[in-house]
ZAVOTI-461992 format. One record per residue (C-alpha): residue number from 1; residue in one letter; chain; x, y, z. Coordinates in pm, 1 decimal. Example, Ala and Ser with C-alpha at 12.3 -4.5 7.8 and 13.67 -1.06 7.14 Angstrom:
{1 'A' 'A' {1230.0 -450.0 780.0}}
{2 'S' 'A' {1367.0 -106.0 714.0}}
This chain:
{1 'X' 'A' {983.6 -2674.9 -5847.5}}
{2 'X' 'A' {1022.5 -2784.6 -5495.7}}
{3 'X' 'A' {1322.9 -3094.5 -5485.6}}
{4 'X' 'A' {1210.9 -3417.0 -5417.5}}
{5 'X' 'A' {868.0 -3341.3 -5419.1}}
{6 'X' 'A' {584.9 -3523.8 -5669.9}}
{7 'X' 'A' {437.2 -3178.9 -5889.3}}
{8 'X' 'A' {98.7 -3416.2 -5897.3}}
{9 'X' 'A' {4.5 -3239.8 -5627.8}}
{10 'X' 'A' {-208.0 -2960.3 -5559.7}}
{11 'X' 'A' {-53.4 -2679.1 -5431.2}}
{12 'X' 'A' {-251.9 -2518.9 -5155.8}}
{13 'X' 'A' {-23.5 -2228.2 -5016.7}}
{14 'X' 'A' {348.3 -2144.9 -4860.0}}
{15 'X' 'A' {362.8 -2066.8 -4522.6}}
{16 'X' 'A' {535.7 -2001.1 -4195.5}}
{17 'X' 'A' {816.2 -1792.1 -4116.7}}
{18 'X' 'A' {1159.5 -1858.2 -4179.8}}
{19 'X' 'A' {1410.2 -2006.5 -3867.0}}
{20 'X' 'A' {1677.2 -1669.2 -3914.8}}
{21 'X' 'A' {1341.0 -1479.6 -3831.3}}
{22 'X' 'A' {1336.8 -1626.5 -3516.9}}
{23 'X' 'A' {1700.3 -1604.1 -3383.9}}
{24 'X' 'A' {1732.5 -1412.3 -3071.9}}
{25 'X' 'A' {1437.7 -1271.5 -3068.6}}
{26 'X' 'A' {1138.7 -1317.2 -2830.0}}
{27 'X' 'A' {982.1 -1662.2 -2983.5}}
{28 'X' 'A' {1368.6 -1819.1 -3042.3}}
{29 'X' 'A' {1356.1 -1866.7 -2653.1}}
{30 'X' 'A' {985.8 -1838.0 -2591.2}}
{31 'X' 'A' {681.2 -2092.2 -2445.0}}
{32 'X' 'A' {504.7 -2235.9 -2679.0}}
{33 'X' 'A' {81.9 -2280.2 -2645.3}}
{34 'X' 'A' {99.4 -2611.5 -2413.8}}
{35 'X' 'A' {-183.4 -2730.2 -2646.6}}
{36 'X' 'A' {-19.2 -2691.2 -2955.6}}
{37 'X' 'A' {124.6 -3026.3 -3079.8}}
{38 'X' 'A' {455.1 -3050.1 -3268.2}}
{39 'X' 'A' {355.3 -3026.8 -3605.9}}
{40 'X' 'A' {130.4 -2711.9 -3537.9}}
{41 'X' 'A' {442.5 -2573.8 -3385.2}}
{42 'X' 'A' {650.3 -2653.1 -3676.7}}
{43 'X' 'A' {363.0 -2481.8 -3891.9}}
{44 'X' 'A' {401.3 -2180.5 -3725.9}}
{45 'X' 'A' {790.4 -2154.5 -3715.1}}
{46 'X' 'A' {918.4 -2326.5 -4055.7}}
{47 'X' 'A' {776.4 -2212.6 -4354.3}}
{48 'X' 'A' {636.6 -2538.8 -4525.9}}
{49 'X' 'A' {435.8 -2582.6 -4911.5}}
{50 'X' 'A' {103.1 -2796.6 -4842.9}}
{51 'X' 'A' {-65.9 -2987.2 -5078.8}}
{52 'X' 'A' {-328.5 -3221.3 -5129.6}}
{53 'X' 'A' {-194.9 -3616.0 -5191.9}}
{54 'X' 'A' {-484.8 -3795.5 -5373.0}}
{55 'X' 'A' {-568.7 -4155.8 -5237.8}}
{56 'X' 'A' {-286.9 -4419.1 -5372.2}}
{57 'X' 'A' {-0.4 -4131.9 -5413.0}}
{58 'X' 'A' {323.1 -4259.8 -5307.1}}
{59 'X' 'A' {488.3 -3981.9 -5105.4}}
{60 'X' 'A' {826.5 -4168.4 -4984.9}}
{61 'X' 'A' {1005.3 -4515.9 -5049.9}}
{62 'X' 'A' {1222.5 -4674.6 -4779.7}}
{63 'X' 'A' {1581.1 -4535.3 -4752.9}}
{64 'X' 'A' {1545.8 -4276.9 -5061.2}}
{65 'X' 'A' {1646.2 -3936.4 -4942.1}}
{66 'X' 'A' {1319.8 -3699.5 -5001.2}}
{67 'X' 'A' {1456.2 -3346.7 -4906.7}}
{68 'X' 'A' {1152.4 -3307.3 -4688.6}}
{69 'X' 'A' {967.7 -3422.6 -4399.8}}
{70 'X' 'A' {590.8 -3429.9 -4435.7}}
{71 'X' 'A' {323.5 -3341.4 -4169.5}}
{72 'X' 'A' {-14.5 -3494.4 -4187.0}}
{73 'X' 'A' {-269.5 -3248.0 -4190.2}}
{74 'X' 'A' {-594.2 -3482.9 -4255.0}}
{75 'X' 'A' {-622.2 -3784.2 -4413.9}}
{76 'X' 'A' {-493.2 -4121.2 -4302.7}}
{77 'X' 'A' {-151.2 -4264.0 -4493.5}}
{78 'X' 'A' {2.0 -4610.9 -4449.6}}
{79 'X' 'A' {390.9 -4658.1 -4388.0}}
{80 'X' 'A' {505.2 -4996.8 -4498.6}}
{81 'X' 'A' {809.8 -5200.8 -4593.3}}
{82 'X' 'A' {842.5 -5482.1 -4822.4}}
{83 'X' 'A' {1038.1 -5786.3 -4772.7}}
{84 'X' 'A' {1260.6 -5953.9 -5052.5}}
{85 'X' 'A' {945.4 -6235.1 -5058.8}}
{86 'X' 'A' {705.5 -5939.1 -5175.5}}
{87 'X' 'A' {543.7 -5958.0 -4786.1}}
{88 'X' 'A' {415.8 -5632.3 -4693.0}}
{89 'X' 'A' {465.5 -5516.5 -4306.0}}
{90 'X' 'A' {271.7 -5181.7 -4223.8}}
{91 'X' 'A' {435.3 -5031.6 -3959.1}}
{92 'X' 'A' {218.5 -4764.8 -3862.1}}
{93 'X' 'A' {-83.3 -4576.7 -4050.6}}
{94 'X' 'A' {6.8 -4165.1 -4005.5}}
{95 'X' 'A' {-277.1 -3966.6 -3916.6}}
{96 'X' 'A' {-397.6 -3550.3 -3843.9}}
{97 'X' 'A' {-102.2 -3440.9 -3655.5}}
{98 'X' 'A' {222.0 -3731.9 -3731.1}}
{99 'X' 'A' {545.2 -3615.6 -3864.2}}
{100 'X' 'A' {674.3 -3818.3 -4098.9}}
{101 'X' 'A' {1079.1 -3808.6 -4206.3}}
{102 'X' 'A' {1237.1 -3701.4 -3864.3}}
{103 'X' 'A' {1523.8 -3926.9 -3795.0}}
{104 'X' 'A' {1708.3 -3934.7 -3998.8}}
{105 'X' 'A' {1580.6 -3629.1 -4158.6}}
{106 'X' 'A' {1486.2 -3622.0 -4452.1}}
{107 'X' 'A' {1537.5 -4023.3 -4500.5}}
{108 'X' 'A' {1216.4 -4207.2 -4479.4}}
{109 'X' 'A' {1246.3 -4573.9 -4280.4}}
{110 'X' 'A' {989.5 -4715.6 -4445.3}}
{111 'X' 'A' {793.2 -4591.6 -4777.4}}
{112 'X' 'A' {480.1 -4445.2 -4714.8}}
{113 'X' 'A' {107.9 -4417.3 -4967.3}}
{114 'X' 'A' {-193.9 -4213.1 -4903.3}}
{115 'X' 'A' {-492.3 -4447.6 -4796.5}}
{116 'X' 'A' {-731.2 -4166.7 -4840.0}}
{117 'X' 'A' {-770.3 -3826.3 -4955.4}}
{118 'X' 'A' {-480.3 -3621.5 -4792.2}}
{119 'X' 'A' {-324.9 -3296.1 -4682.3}}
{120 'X' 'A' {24.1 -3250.8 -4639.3}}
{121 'X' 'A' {258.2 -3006.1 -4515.9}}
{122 'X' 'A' {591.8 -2997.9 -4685.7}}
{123 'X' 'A' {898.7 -2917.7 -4497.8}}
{124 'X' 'A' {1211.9 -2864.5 -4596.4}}
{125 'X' 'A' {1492.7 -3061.2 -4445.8}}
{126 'X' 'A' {1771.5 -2773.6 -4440.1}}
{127 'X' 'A' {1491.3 -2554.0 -4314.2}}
{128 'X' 'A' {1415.5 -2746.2 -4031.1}}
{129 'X' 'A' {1791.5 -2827.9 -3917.1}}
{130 'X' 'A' {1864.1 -2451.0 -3940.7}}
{131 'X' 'A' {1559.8 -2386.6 -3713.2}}
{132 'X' 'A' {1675.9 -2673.5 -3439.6}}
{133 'X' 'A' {2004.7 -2458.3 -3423.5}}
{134 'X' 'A' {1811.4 -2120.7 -3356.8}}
{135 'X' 'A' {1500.5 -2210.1 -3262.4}}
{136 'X' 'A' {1404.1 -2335.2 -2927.1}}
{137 'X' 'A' {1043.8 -2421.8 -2990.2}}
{138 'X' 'A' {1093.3 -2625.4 -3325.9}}
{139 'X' 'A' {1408.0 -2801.3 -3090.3}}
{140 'X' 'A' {1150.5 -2919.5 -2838.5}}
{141 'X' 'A' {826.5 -2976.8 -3122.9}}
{142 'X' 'A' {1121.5 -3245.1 -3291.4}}
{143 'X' 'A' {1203.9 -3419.6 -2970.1}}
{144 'X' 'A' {834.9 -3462.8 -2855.7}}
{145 'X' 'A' {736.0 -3623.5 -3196.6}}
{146 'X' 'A' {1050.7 -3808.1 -3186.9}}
{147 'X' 'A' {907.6 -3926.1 -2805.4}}
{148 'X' 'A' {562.7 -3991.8 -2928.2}}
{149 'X' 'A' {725.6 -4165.9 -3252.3}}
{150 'X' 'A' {941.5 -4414.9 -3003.9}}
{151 'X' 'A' {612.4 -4449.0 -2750.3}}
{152 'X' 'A' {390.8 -4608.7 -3043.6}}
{153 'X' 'A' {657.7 -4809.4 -3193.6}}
{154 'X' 'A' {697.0 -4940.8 -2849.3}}
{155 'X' 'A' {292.1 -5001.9 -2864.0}}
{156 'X' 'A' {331.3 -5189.7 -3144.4}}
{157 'X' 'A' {615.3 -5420.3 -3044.4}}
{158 'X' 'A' {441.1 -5520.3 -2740.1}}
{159 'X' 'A' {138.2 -5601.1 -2937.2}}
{160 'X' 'A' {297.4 -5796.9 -3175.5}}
{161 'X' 'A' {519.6 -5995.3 -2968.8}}
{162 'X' 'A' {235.2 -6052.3 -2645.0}}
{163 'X' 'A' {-97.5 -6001.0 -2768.1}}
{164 'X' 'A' {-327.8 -6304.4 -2874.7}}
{165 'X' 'A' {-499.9 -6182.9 -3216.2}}
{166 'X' 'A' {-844.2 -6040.2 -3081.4}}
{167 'X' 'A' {-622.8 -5894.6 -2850.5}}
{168 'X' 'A' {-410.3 -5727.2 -3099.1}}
{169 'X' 'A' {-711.8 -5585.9 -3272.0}}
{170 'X' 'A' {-863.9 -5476.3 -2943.9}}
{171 'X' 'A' {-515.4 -5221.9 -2917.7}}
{172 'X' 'A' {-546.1 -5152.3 -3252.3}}
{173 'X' 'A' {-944.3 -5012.4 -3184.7}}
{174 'X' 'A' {-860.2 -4853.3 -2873.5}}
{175 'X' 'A' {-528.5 -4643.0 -3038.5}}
{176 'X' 'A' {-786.6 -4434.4 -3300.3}}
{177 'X' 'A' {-813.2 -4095.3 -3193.5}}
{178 'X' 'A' {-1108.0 -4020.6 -3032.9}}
{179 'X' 'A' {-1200.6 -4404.1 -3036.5}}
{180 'X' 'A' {-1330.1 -4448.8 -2672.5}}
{181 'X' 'A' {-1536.5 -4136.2 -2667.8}}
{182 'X' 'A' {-1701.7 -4090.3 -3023.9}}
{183 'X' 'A' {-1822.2 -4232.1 -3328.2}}
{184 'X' 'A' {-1517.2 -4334.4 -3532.7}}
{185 'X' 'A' {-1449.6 -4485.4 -3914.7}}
{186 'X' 'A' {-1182.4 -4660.9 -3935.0}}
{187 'X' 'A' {-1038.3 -4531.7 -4271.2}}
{188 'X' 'A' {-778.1 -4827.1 -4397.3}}
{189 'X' 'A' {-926.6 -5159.3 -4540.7}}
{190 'X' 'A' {-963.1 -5497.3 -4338.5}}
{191 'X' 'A' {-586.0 -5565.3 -4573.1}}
{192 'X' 'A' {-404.2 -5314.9 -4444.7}}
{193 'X' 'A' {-500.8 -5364.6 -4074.2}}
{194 'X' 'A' {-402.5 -5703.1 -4109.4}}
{195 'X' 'A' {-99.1 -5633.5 -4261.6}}
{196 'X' 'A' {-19.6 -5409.6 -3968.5}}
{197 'X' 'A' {-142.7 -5637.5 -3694.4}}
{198 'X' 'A' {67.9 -5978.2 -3849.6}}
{199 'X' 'A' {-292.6 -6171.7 -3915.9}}
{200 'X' 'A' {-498.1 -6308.4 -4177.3}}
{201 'X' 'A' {-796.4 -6026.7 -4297.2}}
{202 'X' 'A' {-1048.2 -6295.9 -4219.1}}
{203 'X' 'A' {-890.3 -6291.7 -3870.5}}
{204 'X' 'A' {-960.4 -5896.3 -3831.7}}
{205 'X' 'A' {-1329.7 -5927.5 -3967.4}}
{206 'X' 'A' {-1420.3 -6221.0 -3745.8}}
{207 'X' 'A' {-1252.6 -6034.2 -3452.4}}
{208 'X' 'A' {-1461.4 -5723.9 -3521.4}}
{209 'X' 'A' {-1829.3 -5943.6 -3536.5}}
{210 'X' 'A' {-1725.9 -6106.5 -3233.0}}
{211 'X' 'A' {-1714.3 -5757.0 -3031.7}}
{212 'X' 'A' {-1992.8 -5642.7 -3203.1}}
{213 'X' 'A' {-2202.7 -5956.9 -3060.1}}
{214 'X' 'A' {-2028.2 -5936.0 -2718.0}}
{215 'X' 'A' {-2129.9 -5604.5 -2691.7}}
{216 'X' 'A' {-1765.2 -5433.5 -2718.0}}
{217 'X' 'A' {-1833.9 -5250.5 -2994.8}}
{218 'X' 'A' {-2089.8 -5117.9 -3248.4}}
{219 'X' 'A' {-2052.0 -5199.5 -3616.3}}
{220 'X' 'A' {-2319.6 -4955.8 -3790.4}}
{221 'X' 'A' {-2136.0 -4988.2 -4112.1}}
{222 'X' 'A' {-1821.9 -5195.1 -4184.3}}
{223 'X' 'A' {-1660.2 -4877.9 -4153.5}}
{224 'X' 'A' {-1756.8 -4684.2 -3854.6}}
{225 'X' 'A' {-1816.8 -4825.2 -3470.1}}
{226 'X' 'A' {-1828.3 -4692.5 -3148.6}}
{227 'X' 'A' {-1681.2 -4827.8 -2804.7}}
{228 'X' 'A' {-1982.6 -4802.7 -2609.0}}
{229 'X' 'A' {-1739.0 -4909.2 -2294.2}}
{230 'X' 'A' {-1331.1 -4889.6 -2370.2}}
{231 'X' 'A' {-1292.0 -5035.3 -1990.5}}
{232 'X' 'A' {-1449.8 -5357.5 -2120.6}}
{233 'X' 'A' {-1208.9 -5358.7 -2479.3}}
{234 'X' 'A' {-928.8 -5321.3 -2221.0}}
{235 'X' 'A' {-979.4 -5574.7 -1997.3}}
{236 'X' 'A' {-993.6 -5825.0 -2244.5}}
{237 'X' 'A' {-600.0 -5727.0 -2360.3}}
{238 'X' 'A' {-565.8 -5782.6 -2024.2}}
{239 'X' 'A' {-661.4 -6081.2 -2021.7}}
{240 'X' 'A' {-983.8 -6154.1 -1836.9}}
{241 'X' 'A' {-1285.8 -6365.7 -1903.9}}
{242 'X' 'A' {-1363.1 -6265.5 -2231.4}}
{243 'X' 'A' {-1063.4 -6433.6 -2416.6}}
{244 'X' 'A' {-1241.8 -6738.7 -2353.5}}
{245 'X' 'A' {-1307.8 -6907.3 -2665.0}}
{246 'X' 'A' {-1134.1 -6628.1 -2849.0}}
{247 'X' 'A' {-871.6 -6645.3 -3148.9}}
{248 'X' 'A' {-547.5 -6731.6 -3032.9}}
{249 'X' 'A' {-222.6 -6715.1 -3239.9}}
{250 'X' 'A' {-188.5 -6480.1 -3519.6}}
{251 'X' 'A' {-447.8 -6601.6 -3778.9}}
């Protein structure tokens, strides 16, 4: 039994190599692959349990100490809080690659819920603070997620607090991986983006057919688009022409 952890899940395999393997040897002070993002460097370098988190499974509640962080894998999870009215705030939605438990470690800041389908890697937390004392690679893989963590809530506040509502959901399109180049689904409901943006889910939907008629995006299902131009979607947070006779206010 792994502490802390749901045994719901599937158990795919263990993995990794343990930190003391590491210290002051070759990799402890090595280069990593400059490709490799922080959570495949922590798969490499902390031995980790992954399993599969079926859609709805709660994997961490705000402030309850887990034992583990969790890297993403695939699937899409949302991270929420609650407020003593029962209003739900979703702070960020946690996709392929996002740590999740990294500062504090171990001590989730919001509580988080599989949207979809998901693979996780488990990490233990006195695993990884015994590799950030011998391991330089895991010590830089933490403080770039911890960077990229502080960059997107900074993407967020900025939307919130300056961003009409289309303009808010314009961000919100252009910040899916892969958005502006490919064919994308957006995997959470119209709810949860609205709960995440701080509007009304008929605000999101009749943001979405209004770039689909303006020719911003293309709606082939209500789940996938494409950006046939992200230049266009970008000038309109900007503010040009096209917030004229948009929605204003936050719906």
């Amino acid at each position: 039994m792994i502490e802390g952890v749901d045994l719901g899940f599937s158990v795919i395999r263990l993995s990794g190599k343990t930190a003391a393997g590491h210290a002051g040897g070759d990799d402890a002070g090595g280069s990593a692959d400059a490709s490799a993002s922080p959570l495949q460097v922590l798969q490499t370098h902390a031995p980790h349990v992954v399993r599969v988190a079926p859609a709805g499974r709660h994997l961490s509640m705000e402030g309850v100490p887990m034992g583990h962080i969790l890297g993403v894998l695939s699937g899409t999870l949302r991270c929420f809080r609650m407020t003593a009215d029962g209003r739900r705030h979703i702070s960020r939605f946690s996709v392929a690659g996002d740590i999740i438990g990294l500062c504090p470690l171990g001590v989730p800041r919001h509580s988080t819920e599989a949207i979809n389908d998901a693979r996780i890697a488990f990490f233990r937390v006195d695993t990884i603070e015994a590799a950030l004392r011998t391991n330089d690679l895991v010590r830089d893989a933490i403080m770039n997620a911890l960077a990229l963590e502080l960059n997107d809530g900074a993407r967020s506040q900025t939307r919130l607090g300056c961003f009409s509502a289309e303009q808010r959901v314009a961000d919100f399109l252009l910040g899916i991986p892969n958005a502006a180049t490919s064919s994308c689904t957006i995997e959470m409901p119209r709810a949860d983006i609205a709960d995440h943006l701080g509007i009304t889910i008929e605000t999101v939907s009749r943001a979405l057919n209004r770039f689909a008629k303006m020719g911003l995006i293309e709606l082939t299902n209500p789940h996938q688009f494409r950006i046939p131009s992200a230049s266009r979607l970008r000038r309109l947070i900007q503010g040009d022409s096209f917030e004229a006779g948009g929605l204003r206010g936050a719906g």
